[in-house]
N, C-alpha and C positions, 0 to 999 in steps of 0.2 A: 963619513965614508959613503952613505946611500947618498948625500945627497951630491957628490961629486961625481957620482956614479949617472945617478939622472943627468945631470948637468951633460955628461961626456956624452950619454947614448941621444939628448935631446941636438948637441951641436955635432956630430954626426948625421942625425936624421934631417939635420939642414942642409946639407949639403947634396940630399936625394932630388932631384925636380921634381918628380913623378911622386905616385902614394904606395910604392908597391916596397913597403920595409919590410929587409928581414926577417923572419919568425925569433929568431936571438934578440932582436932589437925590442920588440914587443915583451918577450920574457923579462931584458933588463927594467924597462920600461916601469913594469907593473910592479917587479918587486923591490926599485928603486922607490916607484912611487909610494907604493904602501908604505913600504918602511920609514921615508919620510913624513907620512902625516901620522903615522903611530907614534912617532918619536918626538912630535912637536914642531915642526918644521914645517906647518902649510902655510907660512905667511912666505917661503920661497919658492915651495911647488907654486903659491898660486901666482909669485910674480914672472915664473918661467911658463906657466902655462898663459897668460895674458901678453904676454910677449908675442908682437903680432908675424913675427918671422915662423911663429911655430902653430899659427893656427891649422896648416894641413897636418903637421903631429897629433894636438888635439883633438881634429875633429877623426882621425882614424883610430888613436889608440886610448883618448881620453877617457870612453866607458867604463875601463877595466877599473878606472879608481873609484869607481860607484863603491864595491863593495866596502873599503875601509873607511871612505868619510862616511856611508850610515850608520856603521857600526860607531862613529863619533859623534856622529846626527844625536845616534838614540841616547848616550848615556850624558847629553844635558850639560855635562858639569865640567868640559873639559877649558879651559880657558882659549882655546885654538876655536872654537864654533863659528864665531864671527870669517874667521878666513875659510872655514870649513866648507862655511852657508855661502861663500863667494864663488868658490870653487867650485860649487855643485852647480849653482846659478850661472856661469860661465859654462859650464860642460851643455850645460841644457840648451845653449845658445850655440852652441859649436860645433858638439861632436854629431855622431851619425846618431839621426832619429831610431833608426831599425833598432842600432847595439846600444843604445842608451833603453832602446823599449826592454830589448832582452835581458839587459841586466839591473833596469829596476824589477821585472818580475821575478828575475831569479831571486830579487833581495824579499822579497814579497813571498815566495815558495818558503825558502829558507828559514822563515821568523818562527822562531819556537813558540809555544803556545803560550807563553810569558810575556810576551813581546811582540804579537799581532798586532792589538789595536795601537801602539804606537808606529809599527812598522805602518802600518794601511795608511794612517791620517798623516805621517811625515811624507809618504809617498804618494798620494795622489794626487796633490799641485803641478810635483815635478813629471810624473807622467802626464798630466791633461795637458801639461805643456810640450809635453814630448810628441804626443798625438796631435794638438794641431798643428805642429810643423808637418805635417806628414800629408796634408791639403785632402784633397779630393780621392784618393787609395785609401783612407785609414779605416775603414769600416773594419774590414777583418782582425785590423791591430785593433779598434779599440773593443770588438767583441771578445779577442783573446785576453786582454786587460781586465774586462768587464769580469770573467769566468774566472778568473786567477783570485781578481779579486775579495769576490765571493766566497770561491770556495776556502779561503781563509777566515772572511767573515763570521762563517755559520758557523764555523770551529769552536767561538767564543757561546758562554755561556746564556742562554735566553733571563734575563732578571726577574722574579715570580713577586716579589714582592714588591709595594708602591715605594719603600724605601731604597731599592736595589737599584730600580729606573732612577730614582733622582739622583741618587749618587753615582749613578753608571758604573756600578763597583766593579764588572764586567768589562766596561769597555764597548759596551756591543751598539748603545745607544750615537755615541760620537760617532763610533764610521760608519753608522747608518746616516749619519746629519751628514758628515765631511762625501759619501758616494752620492746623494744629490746634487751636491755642488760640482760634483767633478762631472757628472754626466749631463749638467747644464746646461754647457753652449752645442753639444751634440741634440739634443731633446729640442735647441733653438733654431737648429738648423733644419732639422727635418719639418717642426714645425708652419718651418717656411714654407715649401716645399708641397703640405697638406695644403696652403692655402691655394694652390694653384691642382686643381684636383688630375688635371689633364698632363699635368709633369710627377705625380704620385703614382709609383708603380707598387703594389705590395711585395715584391721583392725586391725595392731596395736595400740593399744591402747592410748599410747603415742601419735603418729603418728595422730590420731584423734581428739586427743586433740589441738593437733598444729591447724588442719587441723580448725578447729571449731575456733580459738583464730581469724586464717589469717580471715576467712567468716565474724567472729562479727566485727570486725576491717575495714573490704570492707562496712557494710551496718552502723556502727556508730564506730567512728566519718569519718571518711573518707568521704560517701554519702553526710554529710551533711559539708564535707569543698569545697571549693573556691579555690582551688590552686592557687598560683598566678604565673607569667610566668619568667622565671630564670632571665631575663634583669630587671624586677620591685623586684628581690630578689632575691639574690645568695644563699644565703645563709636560707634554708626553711626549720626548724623540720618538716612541717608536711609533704610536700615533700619527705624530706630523709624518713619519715616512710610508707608513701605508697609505696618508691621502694624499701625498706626491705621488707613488708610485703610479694611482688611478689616476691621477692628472696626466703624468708623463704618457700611459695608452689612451689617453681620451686626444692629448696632443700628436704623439706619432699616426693618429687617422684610425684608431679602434676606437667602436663603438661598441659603450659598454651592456645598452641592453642586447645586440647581436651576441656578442661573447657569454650575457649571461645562456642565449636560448640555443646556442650551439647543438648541444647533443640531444633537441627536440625537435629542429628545423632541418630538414633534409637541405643537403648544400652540396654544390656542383664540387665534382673535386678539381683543387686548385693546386695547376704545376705548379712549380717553382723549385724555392729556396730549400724548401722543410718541407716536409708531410703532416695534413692537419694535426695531426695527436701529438706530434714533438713539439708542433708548434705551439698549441694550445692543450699543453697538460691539465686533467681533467682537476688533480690536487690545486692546482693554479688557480684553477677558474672557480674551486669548492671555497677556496681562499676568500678569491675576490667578492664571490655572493654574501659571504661570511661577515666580510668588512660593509656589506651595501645595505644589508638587511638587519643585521646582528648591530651593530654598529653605527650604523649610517654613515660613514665615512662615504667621500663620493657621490653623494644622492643629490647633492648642487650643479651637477655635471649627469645627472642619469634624466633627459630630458622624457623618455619613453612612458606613456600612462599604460601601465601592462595591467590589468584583470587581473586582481591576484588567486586568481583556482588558474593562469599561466603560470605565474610567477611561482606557486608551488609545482606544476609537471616542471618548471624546469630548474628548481633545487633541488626534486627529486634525487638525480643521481649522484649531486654533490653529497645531499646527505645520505646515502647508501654508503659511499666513499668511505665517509669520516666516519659513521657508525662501526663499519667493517675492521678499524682497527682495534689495538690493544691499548693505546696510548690515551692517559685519561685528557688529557689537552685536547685531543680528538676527537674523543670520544663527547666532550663537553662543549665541542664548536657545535659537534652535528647535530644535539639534542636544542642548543639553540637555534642552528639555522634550520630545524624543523617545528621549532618552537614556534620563529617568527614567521613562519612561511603561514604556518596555520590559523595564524591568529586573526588575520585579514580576511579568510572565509569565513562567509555567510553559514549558522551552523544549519546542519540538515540540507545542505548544499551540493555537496559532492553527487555529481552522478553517477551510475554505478556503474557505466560504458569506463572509467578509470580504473577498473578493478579487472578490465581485461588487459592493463600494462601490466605486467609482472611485476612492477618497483611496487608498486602499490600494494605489494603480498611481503616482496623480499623487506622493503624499509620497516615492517612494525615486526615483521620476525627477528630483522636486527635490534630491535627496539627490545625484543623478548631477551637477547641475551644479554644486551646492559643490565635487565631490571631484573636477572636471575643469576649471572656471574659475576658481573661488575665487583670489584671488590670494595668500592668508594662508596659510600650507604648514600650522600650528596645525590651520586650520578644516578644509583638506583629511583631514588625518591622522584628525582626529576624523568627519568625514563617514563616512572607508572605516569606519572603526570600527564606528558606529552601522548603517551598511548590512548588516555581516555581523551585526550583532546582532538590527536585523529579519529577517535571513533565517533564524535561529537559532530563533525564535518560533514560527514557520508549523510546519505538521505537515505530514508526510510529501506527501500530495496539494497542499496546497496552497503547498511548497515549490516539487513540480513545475511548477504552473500559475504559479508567481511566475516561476520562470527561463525560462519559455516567453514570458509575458507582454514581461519583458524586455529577453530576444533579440532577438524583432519588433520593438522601438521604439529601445534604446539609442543605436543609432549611432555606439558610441564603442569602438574596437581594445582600449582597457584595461578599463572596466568590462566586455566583453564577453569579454575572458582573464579574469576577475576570476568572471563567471557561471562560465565552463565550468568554472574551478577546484572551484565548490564544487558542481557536478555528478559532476567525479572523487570529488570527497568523498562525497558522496550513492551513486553507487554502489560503491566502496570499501566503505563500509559496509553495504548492502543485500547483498552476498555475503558477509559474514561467517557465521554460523551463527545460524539463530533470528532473522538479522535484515531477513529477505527480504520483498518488497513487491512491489503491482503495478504500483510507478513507477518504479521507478528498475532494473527489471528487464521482459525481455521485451517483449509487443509496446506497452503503453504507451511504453517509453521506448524504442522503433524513431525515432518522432515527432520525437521532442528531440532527438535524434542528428544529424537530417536537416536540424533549423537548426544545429547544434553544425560539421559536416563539412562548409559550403560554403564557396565563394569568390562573394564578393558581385558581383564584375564578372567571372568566368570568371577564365583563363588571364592578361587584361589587370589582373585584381585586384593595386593597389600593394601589391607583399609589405612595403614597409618601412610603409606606412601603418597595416596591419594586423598586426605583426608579433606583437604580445600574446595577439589573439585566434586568428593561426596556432598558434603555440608550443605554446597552452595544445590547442589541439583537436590537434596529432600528440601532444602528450604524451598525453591522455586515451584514444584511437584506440590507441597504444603501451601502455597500463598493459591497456587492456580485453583485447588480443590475446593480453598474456603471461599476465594473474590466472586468464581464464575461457578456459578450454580449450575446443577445438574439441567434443570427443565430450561436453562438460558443458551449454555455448552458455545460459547462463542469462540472458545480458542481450539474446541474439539477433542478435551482432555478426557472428557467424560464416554466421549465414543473409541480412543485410543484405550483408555484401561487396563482394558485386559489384558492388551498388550504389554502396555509397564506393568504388571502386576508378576506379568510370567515373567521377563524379559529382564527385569531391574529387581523391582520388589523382592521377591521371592529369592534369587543367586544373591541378592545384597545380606537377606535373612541368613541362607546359610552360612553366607564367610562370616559373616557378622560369630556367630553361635559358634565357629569353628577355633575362629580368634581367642575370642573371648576364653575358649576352654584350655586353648595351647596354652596363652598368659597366663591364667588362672594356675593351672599345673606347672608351669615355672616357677611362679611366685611362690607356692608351696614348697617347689623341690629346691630353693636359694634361700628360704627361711629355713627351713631343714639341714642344708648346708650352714646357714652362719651358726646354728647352736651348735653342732659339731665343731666349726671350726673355734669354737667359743673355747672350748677343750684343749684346744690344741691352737698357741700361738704362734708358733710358724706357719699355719696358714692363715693369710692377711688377705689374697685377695684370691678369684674365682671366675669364670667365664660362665657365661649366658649361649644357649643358642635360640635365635630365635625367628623364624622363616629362614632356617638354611643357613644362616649368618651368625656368624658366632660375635655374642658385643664385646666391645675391649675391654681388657682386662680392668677392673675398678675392687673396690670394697663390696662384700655383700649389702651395706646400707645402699651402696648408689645404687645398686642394681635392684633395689628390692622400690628403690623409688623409680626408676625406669619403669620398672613393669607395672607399677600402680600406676603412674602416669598414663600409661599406652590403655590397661582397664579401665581409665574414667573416660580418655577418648571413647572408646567401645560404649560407653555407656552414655556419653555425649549424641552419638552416633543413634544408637538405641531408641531415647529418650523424643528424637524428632522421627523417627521408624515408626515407633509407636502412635506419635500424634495423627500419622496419616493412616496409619491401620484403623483409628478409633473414627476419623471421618468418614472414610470408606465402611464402616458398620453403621455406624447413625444414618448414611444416604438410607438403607435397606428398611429405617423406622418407621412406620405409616405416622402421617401427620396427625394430631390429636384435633 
């Protein structure tokens, strides 16, 4: 019945000169035709469609069957494929470029997320062939192809393990392999085009398109894969596709060290197509440094000898970027591409004129919240890492102004033991011989002391909340009193005094003696409780208050270990208090 039905509305539509068929005829058309290849019948659609009386049929209304032969495409197993794959192959040759374009993306749109990566890879032959029928106008079609394509791509899952990649269990790896090939002889053509620099306009349009495929491709999927390193996988599709991608902008006439120094090189702004930041998304370009540096992908193609204290201001704000998110995949590019950027500086290098760019304060603050929220202990470890490694960089003064900077803003009890530590370091070394400065000695560094030796809330300062940042400032205070002697005074500790004695010393005594007695009385009045409650087995557990805060509800055991623990702090605490009170009396001993 359907296919008698084609047959009628096919020798009808022969009989029209012109192309202008009925909207009925089209109706029968489509669902003669479908119903024919669903039912088994495409070895006679395709000998009425090859029927050369009816090429202006086909080439108007022939699209419409896209949708049923890929649904036959996809499922492989029908015995009809062979006439199926003729049919399509014919229509490609035939019908209208435009509605052949529109209705493989709809078929493209439409794929469940089951059924992507076969959709993409069955469909980009027959579209790169639908595009270049379209000659010299396709730029727009193939950047709406390009887009389409994509953003079904990135739908699929990124593979984390080396096992996932090889077996592409995803899917994601093939039509990243199969969208090289299909954007090949477009990437060939332009490439022409650069070789003649005086017929290269950077809005060609084509050109742009490309230009827009490599950017979405750097910020997804690429941003969110895991390379893995050539000895754990020779053999990588997503690898081989991040170093095509840098090849295809090194061929459409972008140069990659330009694009790395983008947002450090004041640049003319350029009319056109796009507006710089659409053009060249900042995630795009954090990508591509990612793969140059992190990676070396591309680095056979990065002809540029940059200075690498350049080549860090201009990773700088890729890694601000990727720091600044939540996403450990991000979060674990950026610690790298700050890793490698620093490695290449000469240490005690950095001048301290980079300390009046801002990134230079915001990146190791971002660096503070990895290594204190993070919730991956991995990313942590690697943060403290990288922090002392930027600290490691900076020279002398601009060491100093980094740990001051720091102090002021940190906010946090550990990174701020974690400064003062490498302030001992710093002057430790500045008294050695030969090795003396005017920071980390005398009255410069009176300053830094004066944030190093306070209590943030006086006397009411929570010693257990601060206990890192305590520790590290009596130990510092304690190494300075015993290394630099009074009648030497080179760091100027000994003229300062008085000041930390009233200032620190003395408000540290009191909280200290304050603490100590609140716990003390706790711990009495929760041993008191548990023999009570001893009497009485329904009461099992009991609250604490302790600074204002009540502790969660536990067993009198836990809590009676809580408060001994917090009392040997105190007395941790205590114990180094003491050592500098006893040095400070022995100065006042006349020598024997």
């Amino acid at each position: 019945m359907a296919l008698e039905q084609l047959i009628d509305v096919v020798q009808r539509c022969q009989a029209i000169k012109d192309e202008s068929f009925p909207p009925e005829d089209y109706d029968v058309f489509l669902t003669a035709g479908r119903t024919c290849i669903e039912q088994g019948d495409s070895a006679q659609v395709l000998s009425i469609l090859v029927d050369e009386k009816n090429k202006k049929i086909v080439r108007c209304m022939g699209w419409n069957l896209l949708g049923p032969l890929i649904q036959i495409l996809l499922k492989k197993e029908d015995k009809n494929l062979p006439h199926c794959h003729a049919i399509l192959s014919h229509l490609l040759e035939v019908s209208s470029p435009k509605e052949l374009l529109i209705g493989l993306l709809e078929q493209v749109e439409d794929a469940d997320s089951s059924s992507i990566a076969d959709t993409v890879t069955l469909l980009l032959k027959p579209l790169q062939k639908v595009l270049l029928r379209m000659g010299v106008k396709k730029a727009s079609s193939v950047g709406m192809a390009l887009s389409t394509l994509l953003s079904q791509v990135v739908r699929l899952p990124v593979p984390v393990t080396k096992e996932q990649e090889e077996d592409d269990v995803f899917g994601l790896c093939r039509c990243c392999t199969a969208l090289l090939e299909f954007v090949k002889p477009f990437v060939l053509e332009i490439k022409e085009v650069v070789k003649d620099n005086n017929r290269l306009s950077k809005d060609n349009e084509l050109r742009v398109e490309l230009l827009k495929f490599c950017m979405k491709s750097l910020s997804e999927p690429l941003l969110e894969v895991l390379l893995k390193d050539p000895y754990m996988l020779q053999k990588s599709p997503l690898r081989e596709f991040a170093s095509e991608i840098l090849v295809i902008l090194s061929n459409i006439g972008e140069s990659l060290p330009d694009l790395l120094s983008r947002n450090i090189l004041k640049r003319k702004e350029v009319p056109g197509f796009l507006e710089e930041e659409v053009r060249y998304p900042k995630e795009s370009l954090a990508c591509m440094s990612h793969l140059l540096f992190v990676h070396h992908i591309g680095m056979d193609i990065f002809p540029a000898v940059l200075s690498p204290v350049f080549i860090l201001q201009c990773n700088m704000e890729y890694v601000e970027l990727l720091l600044n998110r939540t996403e450990e995949s991000r979060l674990q590019k950026g610690l790298e591409l700050y890793e490698k950027s620093l490695v290449g500086v000469e240490d005690n290098s950095l001048p301290v004129d980079l300390l009046e760019l801002k990134i230079f304060f915001s990146v190791p603050q971002n660096l503070v919240k990895v290594m204190t929220l993070c919730p991956d202990q991995t990313l942590r470890t690697k943060g403290l890492k990288v922090f002392q490694l930027s600290i490691d960089k900076f020279s002398t003064e601009a060491k100093y102004k980094f740990f001051r900077g720091m102090l002021k803003t940190s906010h946090h009890a550990g990174v701020e033991g974690y400064l003062i530590k490498n302030i001992k370091n710093q002057i430790d070394f500045s008294l050695k011989p030969c090795n003396g400065n005017d920071w980390f000695l005398g009255k410069h560094l009176l300053p830094l002391l004066r944030l190093v030796l306070c209590l943030p809330q006086g006397p009411e300062t929570d010693l257990l909340q601060n206990l890192d940042r305590i520790m590290e400032s009596l130990n510092l205070l304690r190494y300075m009193l015993i290394r630099d002697k009074e009648w030497e005074n080179e760091t100027g500790i000994w003229t300062e005094f008085y000041k930390i004695e009233d200032n620190y010393l003395k408000p540290l005594r009191t909280g200290l003696n304050m603490s100590k007695a609140h716990y003390e009385a706790e711990l009495k009045s929760t041993k008191d409780n548990k023999k009570l409650s001893s009497k009485d087995s329904k009461t099992r557990t009991c609250t604490v208050t302790v600074g204002n805060e009540k502790l969660p509800n536990m067993s009198p055991e836990m809590q009676i270990q809580v408060l001994q623990s917090a009392l040997f702090t105190f007395d941790l605490i205590e114990s180094v208090l003491a050592r500098i009170e006893e040095i400070i009396e022995a100065k006042d001993i006349p020598l024997s």
